[in-house]
mmCIF file of the N, C-alpha and C atoms, coordinates in Angstrom:
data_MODEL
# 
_entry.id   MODEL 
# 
loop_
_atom_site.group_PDB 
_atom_site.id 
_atom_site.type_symbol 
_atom_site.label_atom_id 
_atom_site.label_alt_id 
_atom_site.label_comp_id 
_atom_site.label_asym_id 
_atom_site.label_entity_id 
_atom_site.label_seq_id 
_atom_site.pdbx_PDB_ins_code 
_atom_site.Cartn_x 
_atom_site.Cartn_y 
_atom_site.Cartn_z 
_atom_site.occupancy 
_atom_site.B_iso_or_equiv 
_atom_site.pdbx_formal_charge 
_atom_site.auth_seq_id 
_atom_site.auth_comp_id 
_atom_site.auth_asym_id 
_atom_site.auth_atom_id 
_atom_site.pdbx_PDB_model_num 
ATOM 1   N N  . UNK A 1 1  ? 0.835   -1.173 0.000  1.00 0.00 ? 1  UNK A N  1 
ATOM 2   C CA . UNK A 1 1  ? 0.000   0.000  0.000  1.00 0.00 ? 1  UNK A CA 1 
ATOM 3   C C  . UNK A 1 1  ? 0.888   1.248  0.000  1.00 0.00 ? 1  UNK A C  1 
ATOM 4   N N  . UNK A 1 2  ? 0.509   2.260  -0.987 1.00 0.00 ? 2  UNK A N  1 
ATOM 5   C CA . UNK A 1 2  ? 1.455   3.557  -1.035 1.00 0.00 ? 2  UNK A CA 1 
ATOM 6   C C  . UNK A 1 2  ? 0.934   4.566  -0.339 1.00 0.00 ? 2  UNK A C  1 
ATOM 7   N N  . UNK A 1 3  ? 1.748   4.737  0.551  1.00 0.00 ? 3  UNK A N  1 
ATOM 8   C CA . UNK A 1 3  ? 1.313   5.982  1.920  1.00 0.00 ? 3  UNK A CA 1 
ATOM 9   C C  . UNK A 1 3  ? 1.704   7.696  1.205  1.00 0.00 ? 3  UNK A C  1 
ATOM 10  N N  . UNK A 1 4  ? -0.188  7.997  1.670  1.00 0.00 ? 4  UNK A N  1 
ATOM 11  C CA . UNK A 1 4  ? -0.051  9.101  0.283  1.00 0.00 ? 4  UNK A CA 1 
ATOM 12  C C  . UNK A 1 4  ? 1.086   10.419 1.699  1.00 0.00 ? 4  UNK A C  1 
ATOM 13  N N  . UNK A 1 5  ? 1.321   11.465 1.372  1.00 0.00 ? 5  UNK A N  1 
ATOM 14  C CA . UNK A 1 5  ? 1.811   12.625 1.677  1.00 0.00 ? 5  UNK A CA 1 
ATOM 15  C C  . UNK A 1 5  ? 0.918   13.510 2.312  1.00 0.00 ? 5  UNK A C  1 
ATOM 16  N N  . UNK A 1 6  ? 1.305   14.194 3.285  1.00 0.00 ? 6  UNK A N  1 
ATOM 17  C CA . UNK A 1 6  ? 0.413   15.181 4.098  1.00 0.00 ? 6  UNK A CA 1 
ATOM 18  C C  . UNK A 1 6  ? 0.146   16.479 3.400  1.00 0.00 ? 6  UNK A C  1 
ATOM 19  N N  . UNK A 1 7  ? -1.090  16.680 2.847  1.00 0.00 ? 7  UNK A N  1 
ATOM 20  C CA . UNK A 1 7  ? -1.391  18.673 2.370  1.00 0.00 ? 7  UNK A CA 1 
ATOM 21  C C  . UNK A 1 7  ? -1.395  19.471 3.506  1.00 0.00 ? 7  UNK A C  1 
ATOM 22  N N  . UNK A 1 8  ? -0.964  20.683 3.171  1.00 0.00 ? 8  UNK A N  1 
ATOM 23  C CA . UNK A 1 8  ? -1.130  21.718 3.887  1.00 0.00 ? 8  UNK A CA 1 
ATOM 24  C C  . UNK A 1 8  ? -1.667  22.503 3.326  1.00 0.00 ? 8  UNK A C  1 
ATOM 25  N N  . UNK A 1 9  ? -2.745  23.257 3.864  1.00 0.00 ? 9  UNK A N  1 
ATOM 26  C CA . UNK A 1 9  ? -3.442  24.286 2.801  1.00 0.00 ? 9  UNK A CA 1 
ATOM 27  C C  . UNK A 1 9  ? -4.224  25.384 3.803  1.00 0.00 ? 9  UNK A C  1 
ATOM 28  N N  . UNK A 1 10 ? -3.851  26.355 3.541  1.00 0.00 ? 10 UNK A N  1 
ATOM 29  C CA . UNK A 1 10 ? -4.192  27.511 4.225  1.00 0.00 ? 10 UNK A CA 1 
ATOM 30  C C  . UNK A 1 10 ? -5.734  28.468 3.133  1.00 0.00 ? 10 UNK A C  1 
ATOM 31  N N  . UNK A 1 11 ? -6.655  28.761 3.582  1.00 0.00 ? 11 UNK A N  1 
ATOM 32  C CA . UNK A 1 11 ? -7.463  29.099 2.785  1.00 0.00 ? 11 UNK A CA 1 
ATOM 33  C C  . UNK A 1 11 ? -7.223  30.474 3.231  1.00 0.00 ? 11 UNK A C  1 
ATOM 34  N N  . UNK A 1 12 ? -7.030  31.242 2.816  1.00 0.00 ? 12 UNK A N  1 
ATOM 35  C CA . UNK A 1 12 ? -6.585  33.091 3.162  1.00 0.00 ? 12 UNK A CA 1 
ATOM 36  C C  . UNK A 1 12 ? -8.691  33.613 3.535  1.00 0.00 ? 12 UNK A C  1 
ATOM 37  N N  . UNK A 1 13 ? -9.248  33.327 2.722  1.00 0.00 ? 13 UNK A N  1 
ATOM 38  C CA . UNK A 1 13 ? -10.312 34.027 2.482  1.00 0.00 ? 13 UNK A CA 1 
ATOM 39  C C  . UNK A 1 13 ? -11.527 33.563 3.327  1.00 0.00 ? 13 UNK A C  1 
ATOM 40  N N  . UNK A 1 14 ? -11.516 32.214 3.932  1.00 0.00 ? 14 UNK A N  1 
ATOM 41  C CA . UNK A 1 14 ? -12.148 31.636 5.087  1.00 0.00 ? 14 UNK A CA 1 
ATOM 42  C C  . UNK A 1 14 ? -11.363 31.169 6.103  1.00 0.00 ? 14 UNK A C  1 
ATOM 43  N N  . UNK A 1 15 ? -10.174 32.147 6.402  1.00 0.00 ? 15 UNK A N  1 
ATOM 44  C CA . UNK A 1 15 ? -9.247  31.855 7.705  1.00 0.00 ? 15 UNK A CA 1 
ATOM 45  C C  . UNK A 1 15 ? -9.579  30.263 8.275  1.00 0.00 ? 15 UNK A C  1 
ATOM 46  N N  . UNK A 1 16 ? -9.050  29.108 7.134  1.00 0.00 ? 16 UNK A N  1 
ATOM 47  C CA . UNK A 1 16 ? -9.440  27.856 7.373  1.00 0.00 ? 16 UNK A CA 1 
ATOM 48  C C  . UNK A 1 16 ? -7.813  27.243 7.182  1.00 0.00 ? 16 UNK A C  1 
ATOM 49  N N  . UNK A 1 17 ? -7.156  26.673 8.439  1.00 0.00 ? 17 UNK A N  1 
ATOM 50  C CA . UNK A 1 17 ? -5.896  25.953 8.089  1.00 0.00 ? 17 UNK A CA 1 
ATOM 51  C C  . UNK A 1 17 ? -5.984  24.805 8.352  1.00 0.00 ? 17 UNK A C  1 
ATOM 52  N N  . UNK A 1 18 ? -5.488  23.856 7.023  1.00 0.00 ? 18 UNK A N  1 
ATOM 53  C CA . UNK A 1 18 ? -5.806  22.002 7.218  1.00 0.00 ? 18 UNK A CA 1 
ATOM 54  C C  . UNK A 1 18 ? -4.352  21.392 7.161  1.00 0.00 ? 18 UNK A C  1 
ATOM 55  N N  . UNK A 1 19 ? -4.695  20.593 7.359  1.00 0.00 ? 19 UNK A N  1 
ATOM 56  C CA . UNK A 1 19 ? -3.548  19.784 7.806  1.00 0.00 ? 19 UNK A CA 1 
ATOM 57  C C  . UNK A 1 19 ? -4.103  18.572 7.297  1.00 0.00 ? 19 UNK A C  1 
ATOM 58  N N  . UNK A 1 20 ? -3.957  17.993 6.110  1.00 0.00 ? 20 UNK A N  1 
ATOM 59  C CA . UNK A 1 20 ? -4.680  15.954 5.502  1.00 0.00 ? 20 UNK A CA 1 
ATOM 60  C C  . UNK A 1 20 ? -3.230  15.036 5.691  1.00 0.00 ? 20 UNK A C  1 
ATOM 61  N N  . UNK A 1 21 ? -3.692  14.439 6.891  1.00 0.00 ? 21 UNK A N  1 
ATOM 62  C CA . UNK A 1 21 ? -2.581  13.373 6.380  1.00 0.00 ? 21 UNK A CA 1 
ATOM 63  C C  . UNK A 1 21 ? -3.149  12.326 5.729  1.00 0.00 ? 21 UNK A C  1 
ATOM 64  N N  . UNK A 1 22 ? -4.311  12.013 5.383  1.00 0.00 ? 22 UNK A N  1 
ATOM 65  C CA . UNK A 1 22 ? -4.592  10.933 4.528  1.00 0.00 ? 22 UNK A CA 1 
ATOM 66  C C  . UNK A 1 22 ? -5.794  11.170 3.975  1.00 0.00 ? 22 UNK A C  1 
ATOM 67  N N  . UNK A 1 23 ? -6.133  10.803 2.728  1.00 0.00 ? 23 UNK A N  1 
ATOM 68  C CA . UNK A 1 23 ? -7.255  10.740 2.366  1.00 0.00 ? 23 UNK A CA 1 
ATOM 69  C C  . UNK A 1 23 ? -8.869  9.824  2.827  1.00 0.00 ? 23 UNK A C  1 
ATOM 70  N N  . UNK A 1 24 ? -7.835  9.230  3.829  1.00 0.00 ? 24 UNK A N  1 
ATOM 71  C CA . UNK A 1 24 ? -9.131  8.186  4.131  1.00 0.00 ? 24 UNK A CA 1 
ATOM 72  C C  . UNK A 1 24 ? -10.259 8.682  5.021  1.00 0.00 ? 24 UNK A C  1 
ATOM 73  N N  . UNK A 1 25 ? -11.396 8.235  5.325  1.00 0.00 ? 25 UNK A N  1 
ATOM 74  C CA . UNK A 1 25 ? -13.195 9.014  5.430  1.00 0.00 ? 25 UNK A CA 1 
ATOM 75  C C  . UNK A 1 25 ? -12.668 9.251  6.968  1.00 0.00 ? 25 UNK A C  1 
ATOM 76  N N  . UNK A 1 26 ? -13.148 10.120 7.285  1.00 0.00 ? 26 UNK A N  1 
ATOM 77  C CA . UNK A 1 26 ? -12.867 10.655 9.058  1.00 0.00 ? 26 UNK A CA 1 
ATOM 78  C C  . UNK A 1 26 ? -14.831 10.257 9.940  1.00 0.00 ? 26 UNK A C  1 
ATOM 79  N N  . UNK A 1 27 ? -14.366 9.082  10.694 1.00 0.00 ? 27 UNK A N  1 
ATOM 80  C CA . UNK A 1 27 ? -15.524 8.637  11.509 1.00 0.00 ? 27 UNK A CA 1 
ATOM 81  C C  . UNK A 1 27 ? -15.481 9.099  12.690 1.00 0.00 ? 27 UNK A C  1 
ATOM 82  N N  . UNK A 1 28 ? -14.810 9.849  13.243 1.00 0.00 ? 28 UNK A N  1 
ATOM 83  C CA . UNK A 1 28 ? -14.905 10.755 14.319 1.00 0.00 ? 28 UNK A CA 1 
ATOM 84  C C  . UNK A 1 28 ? -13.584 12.138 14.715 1.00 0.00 ? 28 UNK A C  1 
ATOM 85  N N  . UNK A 1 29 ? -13.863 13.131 15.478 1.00 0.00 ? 29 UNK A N  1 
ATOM 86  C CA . UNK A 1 29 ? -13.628 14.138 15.499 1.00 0.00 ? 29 UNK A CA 1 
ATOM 87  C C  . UNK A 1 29 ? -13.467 14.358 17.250 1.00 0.00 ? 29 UNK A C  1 
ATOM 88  N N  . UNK A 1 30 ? -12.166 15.027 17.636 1.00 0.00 ? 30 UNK A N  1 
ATOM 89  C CA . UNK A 1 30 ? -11.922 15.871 18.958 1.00 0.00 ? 30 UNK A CA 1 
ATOM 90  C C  . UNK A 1 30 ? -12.251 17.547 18.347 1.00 0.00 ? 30 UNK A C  1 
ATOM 91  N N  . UNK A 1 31 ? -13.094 18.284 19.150 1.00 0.00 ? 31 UNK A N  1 
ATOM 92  C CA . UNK A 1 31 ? -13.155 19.776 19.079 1.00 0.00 ? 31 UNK A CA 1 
ATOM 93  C C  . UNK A 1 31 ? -13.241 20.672 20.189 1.00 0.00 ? 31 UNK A C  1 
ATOM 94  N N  . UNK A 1 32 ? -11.933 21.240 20.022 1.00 0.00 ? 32 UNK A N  1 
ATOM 95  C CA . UNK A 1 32 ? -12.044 22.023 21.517 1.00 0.00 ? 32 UNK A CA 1 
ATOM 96  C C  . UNK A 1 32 ? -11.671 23.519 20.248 1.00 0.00 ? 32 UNK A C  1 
ATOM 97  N N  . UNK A 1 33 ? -13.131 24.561 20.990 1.00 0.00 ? 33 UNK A N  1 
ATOM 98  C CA . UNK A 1 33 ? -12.891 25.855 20.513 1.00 0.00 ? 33 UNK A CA 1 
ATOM 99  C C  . UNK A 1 33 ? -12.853 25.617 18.626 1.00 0.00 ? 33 UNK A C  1 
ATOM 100 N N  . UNK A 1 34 ? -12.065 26.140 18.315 1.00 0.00 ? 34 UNK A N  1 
ATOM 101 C CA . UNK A 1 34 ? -11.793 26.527 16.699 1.00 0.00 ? 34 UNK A CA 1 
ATOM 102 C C  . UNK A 1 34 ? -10.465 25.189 16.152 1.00 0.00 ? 34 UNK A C  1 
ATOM 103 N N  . UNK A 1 35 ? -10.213 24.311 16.884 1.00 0.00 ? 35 UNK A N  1 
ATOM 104 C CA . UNK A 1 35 ? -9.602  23.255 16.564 1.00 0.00 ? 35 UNK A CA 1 
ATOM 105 C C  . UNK A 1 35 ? -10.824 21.856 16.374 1.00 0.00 ? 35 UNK A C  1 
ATOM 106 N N  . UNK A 1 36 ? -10.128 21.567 15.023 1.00 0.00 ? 36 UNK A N  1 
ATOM 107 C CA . UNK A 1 36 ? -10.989 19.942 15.030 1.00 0.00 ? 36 UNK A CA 1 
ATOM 108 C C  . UNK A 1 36 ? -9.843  18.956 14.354 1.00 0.00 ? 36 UNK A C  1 
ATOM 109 N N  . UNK A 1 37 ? -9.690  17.474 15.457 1.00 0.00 ? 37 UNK A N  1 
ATOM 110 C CA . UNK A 1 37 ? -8.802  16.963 15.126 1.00 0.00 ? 37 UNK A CA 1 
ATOM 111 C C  . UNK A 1 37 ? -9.984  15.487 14.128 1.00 0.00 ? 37 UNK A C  1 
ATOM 112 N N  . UNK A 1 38 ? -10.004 14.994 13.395 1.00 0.00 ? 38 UNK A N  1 
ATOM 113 C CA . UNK A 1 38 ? -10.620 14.151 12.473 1.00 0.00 ? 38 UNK A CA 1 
ATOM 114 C C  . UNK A 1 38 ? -9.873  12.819 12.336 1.00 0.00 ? 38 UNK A C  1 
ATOM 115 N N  . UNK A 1 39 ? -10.194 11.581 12.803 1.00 0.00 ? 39 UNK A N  1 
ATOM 116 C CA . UNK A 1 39 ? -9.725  10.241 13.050 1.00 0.00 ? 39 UNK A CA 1 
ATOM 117 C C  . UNK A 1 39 ? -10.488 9.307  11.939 1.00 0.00 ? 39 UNK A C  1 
ATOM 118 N N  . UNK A 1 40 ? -9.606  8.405  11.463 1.00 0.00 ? 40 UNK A N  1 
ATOM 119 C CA . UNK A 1 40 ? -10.577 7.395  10.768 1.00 0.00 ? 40 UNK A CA 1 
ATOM 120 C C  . UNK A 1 40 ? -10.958 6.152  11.527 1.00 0.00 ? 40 UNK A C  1 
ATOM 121 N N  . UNK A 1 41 ? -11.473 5.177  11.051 1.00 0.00 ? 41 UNK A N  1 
ATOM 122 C CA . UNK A 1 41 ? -11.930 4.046  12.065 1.00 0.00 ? 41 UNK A CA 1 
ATOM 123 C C  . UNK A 1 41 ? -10.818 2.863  12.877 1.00 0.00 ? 41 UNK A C  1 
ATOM 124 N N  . UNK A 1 42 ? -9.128  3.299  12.694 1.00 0.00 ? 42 UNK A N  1 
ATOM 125 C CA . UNK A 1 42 ? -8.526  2.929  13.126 1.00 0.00 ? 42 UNK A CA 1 
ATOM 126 C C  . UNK A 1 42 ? -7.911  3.906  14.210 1.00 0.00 ? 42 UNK A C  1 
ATOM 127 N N  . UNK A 1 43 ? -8.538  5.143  14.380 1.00 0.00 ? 43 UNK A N  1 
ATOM 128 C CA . UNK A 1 43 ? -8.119  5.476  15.200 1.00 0.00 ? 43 UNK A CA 1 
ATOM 129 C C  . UNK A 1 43 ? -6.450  7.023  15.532 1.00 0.00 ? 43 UNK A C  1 
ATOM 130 N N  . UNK A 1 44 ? -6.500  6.551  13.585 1.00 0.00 ? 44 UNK A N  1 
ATOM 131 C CA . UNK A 1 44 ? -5.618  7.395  13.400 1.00 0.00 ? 44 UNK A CA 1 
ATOM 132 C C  . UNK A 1 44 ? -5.694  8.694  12.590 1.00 0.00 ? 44 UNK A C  1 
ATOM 133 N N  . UNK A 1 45 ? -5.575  9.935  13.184 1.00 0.00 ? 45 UNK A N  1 
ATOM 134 C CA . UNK A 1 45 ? -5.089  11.319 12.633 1.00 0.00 ? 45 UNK A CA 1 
ATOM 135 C C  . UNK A 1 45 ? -5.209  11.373 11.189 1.00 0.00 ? 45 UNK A C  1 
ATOM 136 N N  . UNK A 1 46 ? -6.420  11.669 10.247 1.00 0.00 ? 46 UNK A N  1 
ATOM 137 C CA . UNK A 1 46 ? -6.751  11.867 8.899  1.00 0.00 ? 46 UNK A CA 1 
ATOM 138 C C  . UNK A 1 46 ? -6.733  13.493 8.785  1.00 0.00 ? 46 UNK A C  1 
ATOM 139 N N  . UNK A 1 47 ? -6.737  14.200 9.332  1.00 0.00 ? 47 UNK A N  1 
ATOM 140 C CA . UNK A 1 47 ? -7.113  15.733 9.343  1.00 0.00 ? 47 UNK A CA 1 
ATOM 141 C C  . UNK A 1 47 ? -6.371  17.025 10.993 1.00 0.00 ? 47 UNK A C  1 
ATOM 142 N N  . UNK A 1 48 ? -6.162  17.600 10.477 1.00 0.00 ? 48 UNK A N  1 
ATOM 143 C CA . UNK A 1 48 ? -6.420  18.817 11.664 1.00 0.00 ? 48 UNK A CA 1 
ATOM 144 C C  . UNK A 1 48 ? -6.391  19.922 10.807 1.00 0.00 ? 48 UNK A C  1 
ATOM 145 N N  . UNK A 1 49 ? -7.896  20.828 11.613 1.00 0.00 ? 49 UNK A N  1 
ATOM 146 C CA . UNK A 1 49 ? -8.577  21.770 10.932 1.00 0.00 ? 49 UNK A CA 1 
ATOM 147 C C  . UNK A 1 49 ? -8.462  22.579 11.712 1.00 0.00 ? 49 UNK A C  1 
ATOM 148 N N  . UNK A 1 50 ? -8.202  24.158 11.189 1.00 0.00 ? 50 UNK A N  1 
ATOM 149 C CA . UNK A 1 50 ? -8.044  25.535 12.419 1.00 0.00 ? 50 UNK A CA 1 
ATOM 150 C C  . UNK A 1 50 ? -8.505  26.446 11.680 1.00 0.00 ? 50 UNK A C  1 
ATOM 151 N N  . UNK A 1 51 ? -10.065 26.556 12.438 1.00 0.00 ? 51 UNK A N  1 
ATOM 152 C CA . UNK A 1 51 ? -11.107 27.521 12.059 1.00 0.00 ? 51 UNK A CA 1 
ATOM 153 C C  . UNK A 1 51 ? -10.368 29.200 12.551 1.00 0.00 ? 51 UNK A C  1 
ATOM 154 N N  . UNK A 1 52 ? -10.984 29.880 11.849 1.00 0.00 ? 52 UNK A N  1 
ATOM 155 C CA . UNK A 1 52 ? -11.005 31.308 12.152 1.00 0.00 ? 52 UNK A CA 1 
ATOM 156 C C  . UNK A 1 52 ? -9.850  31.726 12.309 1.00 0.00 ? 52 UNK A C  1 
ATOM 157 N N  . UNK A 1 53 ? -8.413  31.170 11.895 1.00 0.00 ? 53 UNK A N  1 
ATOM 158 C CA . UNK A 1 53 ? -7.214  31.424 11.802 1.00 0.00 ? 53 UNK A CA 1 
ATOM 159 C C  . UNK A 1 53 ? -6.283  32.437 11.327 1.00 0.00 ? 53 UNK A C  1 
ATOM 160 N N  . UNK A 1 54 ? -5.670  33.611 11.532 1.00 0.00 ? 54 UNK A N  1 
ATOM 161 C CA . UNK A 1 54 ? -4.437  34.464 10.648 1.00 0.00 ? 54 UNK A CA 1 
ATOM 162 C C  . UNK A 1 54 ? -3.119  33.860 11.364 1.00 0.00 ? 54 UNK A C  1 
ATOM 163 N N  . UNK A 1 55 ? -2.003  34.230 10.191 1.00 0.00 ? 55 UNK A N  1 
ATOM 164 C CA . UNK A 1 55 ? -1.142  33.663 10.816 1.00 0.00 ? 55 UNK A CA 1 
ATOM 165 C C  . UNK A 1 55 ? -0.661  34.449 12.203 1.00 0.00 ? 55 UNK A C  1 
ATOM 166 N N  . UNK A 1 56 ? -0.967  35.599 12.489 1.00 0.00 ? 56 UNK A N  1 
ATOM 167 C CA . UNK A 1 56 ? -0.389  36.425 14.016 1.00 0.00 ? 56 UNK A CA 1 
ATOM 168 C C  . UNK A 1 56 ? -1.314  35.317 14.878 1.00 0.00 ? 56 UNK A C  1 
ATOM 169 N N  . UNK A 1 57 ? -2.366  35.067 14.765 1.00 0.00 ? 57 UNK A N  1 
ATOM 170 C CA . UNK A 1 57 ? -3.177  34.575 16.033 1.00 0.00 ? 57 UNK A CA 1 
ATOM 171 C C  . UNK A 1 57 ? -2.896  33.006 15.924 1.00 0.00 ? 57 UNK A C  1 
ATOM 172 N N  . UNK A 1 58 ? -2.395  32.075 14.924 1.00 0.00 ? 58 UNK A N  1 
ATOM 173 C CA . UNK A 1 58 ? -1.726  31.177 14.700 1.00 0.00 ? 58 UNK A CA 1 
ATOM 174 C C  . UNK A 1 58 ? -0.022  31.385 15.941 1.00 0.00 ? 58 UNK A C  1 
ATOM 175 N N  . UNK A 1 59 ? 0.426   32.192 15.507 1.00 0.00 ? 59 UNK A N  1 
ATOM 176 C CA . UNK A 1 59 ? 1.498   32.351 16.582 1.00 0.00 ? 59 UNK A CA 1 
ATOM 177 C C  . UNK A 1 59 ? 1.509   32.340 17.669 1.00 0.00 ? 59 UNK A C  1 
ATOM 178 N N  . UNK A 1 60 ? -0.039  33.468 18.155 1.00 0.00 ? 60 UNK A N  1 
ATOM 179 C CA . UNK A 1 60 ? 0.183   33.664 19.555 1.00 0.00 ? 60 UNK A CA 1 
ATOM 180 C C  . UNK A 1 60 ? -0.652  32.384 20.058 1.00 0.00 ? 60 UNK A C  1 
ATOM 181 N N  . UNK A 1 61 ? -1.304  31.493 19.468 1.00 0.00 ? 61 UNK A N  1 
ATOM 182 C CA . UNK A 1 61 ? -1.779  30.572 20.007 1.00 0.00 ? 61 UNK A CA 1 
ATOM 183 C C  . UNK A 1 61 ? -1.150  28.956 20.351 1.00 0.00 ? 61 UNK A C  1 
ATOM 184 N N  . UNK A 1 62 ? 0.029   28.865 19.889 1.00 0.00 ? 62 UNK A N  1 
ATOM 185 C CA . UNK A 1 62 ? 0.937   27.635 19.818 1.00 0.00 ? 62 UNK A CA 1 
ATOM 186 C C  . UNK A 1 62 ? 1.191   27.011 21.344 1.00 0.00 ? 62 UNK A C  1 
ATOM 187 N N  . UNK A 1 63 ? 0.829   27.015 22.102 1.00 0.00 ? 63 UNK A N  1 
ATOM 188 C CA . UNK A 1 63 ? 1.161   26.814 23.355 1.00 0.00 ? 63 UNK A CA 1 
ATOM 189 C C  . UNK A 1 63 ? -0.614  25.853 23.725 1.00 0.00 ? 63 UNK A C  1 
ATOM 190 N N  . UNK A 1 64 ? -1.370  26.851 23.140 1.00 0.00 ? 64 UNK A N  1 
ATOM 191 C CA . UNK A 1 64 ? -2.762  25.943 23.334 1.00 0.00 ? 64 UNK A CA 1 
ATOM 192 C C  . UNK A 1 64 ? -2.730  24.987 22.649 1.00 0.00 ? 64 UNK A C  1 
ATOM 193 N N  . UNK A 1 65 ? -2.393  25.157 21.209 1.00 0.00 ? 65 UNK A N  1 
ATOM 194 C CA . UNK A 1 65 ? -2.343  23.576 20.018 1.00 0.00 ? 65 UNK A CA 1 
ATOM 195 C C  . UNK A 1 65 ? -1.578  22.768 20.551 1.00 0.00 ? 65 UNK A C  1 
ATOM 196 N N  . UNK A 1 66 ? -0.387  22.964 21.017 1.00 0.00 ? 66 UNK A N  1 
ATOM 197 C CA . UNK A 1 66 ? 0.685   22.069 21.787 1.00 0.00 ? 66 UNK A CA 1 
ATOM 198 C C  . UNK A 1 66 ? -0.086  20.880 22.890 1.00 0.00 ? 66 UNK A C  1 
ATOM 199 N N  . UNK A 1 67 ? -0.527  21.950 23.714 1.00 0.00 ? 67 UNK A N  1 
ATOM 200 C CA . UNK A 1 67 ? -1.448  21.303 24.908 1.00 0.00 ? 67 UNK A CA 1 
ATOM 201 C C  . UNK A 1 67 ? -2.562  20.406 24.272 1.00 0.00 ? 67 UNK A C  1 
ATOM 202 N N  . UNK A 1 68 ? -3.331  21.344 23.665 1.00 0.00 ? 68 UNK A N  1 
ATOM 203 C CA . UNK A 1 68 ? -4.405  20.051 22.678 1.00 0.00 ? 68 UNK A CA 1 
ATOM 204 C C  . UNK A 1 68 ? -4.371  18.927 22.378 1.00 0.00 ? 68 UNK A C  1 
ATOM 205 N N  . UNK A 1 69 ? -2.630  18.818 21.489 1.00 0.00 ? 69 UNK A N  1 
ATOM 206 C CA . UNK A 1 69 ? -2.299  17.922 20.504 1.00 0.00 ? 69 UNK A CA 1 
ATOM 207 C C  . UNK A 1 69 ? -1.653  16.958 21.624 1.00 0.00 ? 69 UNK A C  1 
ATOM 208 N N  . UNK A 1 70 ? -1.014  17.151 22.372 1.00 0.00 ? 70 UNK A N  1 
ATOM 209 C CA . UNK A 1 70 ? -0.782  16.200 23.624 1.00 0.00 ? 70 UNK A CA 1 
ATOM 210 C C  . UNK A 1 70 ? -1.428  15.051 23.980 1.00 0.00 ? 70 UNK A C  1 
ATOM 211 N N  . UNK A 1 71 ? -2.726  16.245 24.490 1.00 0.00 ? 71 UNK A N  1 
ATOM 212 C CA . UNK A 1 71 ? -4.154  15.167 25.091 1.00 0.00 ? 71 UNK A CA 1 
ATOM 213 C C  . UNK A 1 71 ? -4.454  14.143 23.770 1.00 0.00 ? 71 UNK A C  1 
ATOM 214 N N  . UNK A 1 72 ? -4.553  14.782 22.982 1.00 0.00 ? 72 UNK A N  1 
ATOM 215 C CA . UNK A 1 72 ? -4.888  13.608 21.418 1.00 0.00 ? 72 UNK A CA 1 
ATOM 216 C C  . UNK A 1 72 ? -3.877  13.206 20.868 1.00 0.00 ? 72 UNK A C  1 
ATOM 217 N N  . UNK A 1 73 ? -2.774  13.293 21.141 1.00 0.00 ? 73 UNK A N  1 
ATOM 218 C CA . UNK A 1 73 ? -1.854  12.343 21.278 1.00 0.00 ? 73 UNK A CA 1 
ATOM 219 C C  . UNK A 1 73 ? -1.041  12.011 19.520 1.00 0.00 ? 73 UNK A C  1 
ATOM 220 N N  . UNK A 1 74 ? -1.105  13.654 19.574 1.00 0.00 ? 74 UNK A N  1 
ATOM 221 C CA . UNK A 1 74 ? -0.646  13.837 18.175 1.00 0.00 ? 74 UNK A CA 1 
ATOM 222 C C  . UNK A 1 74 ? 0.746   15.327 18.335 1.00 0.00 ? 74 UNK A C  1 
ATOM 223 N N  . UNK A 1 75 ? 1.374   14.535 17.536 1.00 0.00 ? 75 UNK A N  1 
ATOM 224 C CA . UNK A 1 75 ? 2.761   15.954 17.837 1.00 0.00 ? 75 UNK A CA 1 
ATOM 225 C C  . UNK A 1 75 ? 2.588   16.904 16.403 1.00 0.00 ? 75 UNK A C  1 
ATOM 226 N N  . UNK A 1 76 ? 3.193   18.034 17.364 1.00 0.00 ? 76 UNK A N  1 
ATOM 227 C CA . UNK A 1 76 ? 2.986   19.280 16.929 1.00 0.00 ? 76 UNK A CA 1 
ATOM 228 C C  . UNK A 1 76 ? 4.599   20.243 16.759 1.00 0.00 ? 76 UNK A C  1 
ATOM 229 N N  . UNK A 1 77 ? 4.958   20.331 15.969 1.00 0.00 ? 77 UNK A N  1 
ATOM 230 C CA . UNK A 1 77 ? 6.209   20.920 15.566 1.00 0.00 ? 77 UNK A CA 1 
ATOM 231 C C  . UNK A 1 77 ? 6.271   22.571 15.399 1.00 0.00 ? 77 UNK A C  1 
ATOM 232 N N  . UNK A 1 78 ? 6.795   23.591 15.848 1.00 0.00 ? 78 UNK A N  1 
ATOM 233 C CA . UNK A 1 78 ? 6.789   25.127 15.500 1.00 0.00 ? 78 UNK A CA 1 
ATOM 234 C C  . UNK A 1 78 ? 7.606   25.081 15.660 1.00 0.00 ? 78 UNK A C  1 
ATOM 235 N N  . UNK A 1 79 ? 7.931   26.769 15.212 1.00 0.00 ? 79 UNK A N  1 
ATOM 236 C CA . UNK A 1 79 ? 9.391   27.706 15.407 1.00 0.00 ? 79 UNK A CA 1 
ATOM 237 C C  . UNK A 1 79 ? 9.088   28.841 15.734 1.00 0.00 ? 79 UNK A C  1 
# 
């Protein structure tokens, strides 16, 4: 099986930032606030979505995604 590549895609015009690591169907969802993390039926990380996003409030918020991504048990990389 060929393990597709993660998109990144920032929508400028509906302050919408995604994160696909896979194309496969998302059967459930963590949402705290303007974060939604999207799981498929194994349990693993298909999506993370960040509603209402610019990149300044993307910055000053990295400390909450950090904490988030912890609890769901998904890592989170900045600079």
């Amino acid at each position: 099986m060929r393990k597709s590549k993660p998109k990144i895609i920032y929508d400028k015009e509906s302050k919408v930032f995604f994160i696909e690591m896979s194309n496969k169907k998302s059967v459930d969802s963590d949402i705290q606030r303007n974060l939604v993390i999207d799981y498929d039926k194994g349990g693993n990380v298909v999506r993370v979505s960040i509603y209402e996003i610019d990149f300044d409030s993307f910055r000053n918020g990295r400390t909450e995604l950090k904490e988030f991504a912890r609890g769901a048990g998904v890592a989170v990389l900045t600079k």
